[in-house]
C-alpha positions in Angstrom: 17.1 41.3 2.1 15.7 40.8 5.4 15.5 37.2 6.3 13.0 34.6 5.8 9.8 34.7 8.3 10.2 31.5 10.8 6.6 30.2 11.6 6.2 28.8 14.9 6.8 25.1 15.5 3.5 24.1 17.3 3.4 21.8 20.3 2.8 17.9 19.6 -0.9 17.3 18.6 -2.5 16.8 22.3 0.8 18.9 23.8 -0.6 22.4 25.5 1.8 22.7 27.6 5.7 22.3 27.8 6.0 18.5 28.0 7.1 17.2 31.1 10.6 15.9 31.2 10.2 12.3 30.9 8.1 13.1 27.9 11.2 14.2 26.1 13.2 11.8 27.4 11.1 9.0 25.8 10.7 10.8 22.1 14.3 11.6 22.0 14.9 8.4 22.5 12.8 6.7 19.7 14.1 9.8 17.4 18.3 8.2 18.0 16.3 4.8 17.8 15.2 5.3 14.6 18.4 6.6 13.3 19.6 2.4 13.0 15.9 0.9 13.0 12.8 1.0 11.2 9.7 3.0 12.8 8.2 -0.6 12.9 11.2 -2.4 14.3 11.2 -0.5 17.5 9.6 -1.9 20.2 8.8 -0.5 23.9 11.3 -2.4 25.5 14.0 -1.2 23.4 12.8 2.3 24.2 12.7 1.6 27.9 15.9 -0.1 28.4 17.6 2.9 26.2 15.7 5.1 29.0 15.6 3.8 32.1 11.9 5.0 32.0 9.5 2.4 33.4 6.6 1.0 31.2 4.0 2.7 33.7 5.4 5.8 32.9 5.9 5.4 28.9 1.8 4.7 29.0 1.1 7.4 31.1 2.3 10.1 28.7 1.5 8.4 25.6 -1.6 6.5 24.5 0.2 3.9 23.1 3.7 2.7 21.2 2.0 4.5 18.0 1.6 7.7 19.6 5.4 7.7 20.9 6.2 6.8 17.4 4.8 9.2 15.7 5.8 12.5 17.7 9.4 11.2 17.3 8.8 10.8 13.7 7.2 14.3 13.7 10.1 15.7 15.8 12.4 14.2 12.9 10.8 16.0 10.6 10.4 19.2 12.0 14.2 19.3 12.9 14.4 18.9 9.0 12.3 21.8 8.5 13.9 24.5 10.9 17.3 23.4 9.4 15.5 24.3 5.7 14.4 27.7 7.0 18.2 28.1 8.6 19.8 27.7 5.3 16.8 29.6 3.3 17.2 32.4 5.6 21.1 32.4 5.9 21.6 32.5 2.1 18.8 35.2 1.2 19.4 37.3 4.2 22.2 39.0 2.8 20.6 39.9 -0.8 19.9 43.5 -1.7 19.5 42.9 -5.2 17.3 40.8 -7.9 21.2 39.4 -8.6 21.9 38.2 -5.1 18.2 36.9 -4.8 19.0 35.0 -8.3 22.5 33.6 -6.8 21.3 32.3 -3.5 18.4 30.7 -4.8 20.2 28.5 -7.3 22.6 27.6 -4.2 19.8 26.9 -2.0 18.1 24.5 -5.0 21.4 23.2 -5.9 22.3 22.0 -2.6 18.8 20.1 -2.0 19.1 18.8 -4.9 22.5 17.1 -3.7 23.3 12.9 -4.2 24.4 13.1 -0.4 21.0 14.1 0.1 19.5 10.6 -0.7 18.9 9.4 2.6 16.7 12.6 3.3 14.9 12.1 0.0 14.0 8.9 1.5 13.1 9.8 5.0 10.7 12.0 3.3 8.8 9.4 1.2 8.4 7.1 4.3 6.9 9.8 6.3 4.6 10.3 3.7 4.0 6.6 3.1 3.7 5.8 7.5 0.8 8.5 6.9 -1.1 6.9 4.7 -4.4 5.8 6.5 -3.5 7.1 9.1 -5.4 10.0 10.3 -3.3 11.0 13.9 -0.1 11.0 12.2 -1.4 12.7 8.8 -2.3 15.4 11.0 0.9 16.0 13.0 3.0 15.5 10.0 0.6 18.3 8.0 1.7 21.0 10.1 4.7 20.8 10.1 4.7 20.2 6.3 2.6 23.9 6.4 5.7 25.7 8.3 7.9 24.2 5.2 5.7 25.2 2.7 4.7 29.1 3.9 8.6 29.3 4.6 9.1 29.0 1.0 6.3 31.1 -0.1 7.1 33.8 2.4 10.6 34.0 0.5 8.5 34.4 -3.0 6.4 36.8 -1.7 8.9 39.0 -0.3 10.7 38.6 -3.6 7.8 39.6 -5.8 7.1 42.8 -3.4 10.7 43.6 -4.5 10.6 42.9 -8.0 12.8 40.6 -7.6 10.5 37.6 -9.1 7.5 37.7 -11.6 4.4 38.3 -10.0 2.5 35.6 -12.1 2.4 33.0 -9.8 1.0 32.0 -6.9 3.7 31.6 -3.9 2.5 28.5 -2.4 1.8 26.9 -5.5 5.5 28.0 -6.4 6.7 26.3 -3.0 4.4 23.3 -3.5 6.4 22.8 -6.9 10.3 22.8 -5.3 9.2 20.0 -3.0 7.7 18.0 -5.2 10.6 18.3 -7.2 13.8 17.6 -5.0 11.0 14.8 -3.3 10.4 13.5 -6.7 14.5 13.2 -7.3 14.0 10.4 -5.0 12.8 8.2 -8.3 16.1 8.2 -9.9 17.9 7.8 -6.4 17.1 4.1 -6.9 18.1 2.9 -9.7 21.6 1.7 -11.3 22.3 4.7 -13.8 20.8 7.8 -12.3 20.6 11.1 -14.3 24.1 12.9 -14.1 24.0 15.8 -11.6 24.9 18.3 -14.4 21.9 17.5 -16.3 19.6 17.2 -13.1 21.4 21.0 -12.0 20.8 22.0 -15.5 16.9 21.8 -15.3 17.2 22.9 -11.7 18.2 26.3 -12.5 16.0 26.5 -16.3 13.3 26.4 -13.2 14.7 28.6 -11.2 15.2 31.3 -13.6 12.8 31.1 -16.4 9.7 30.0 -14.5 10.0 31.6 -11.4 11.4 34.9 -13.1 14.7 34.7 -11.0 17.0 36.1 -13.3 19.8 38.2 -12.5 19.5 41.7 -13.4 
């Protein structure tokens, strides 16, 4: 199966062309900032002393502390998403039949689906709760969110056109679904007796295989 499209990651809203050095320098150090702090918690001059980069110069590429803030959370995010499409693309690559498509789709659900994968679970909801009301970051985060979502509904399609899946559905609505489901695991990452990972799995692939038609031959 030949592997999963990669859509372009676009430039930083604002960014047409390759940003200047100290540009990068400056978001990739709020991204390792952020890894140990809040979005909230960072401040300039913890970016600048990390940097070297004088405050002149921070202001002159960005429009504010926001605007640094929110490419580096962008960046975060799509770092997140190419490594999605990696593994998407790795496992179904290699499938020539409905069997293989059946096997490395389960994997692929199964290993978002993970306990280690809490933190990112959580990552995601505050991404989604730092853009609410806010319109410049809603925006950079949206299209990055699109390359996630067409990734997965490329992979559908291509499946369909192979007979592979049923062709009852509508792809994006399909890849809509599997985020909002592993996103949604994040309600029972919280509390004291989460759901066991058997029965969690257990749903996982009913999906899989009875809704999306992903059955092996």
């Amino acid at each position: 199966m030949e592997p999963v499209k990669r859509s372009k990651r676009k430039t930083d809203v604002g960014q047409v062309h390759k940003p200047h050095p100290t540009h990068e320098k400056l978001v990739a150090a709020t991204v390792d900032l952020m890894r140990d702090h809040l979005p909230e918690a960072i401040s300039a001059d913890m970016i600048l002393e990390k940097t070297g980069v004088v405050k002149g110069s921070l202001y002159h590429h960005f429009n504010d502390l926001g605007d640094l803030i929110e490419i580096a959370l962008t960046r975060s995010f799509s770092q997140v998403v190419d490594s999605n499409i990696a593994v998407m693309s790795d496992l179904l690559s290699k499938a020539q039949s409905k069997e293989d498509f059946f096997q490395a789709t389960v994997q692929f659900n199964l290993l978002t689906q993970k306990p280690a994968r809490r933190d990112a679970r959580f990552e995601r909801v505050r991404l989604l709760g730092f853009a609410y009301k806010n319109p410049r970051f809603s925006a950079r985060l949206a299209a990055e969110q699109q390359r996630l979502t067409e990734a997965y509904a490329d992979m559908f399609r291509l499946a369909q056109s192979k007979g592979w899946m049923a062709g009852d559905f509508d792809p994006r609505a399909a890849a809509v679904l599997i985020q909002a489901y592993t996103l949604g695991k994040a309600v029972d990452d919280v509390v004291a007796e989460p759901v066991s990972t058997e029965a969690w799995n257990s749903i996982i692939i009913k999906i899989v295989t009875h809704v999306f038609g992903a059955e092996p031959a």
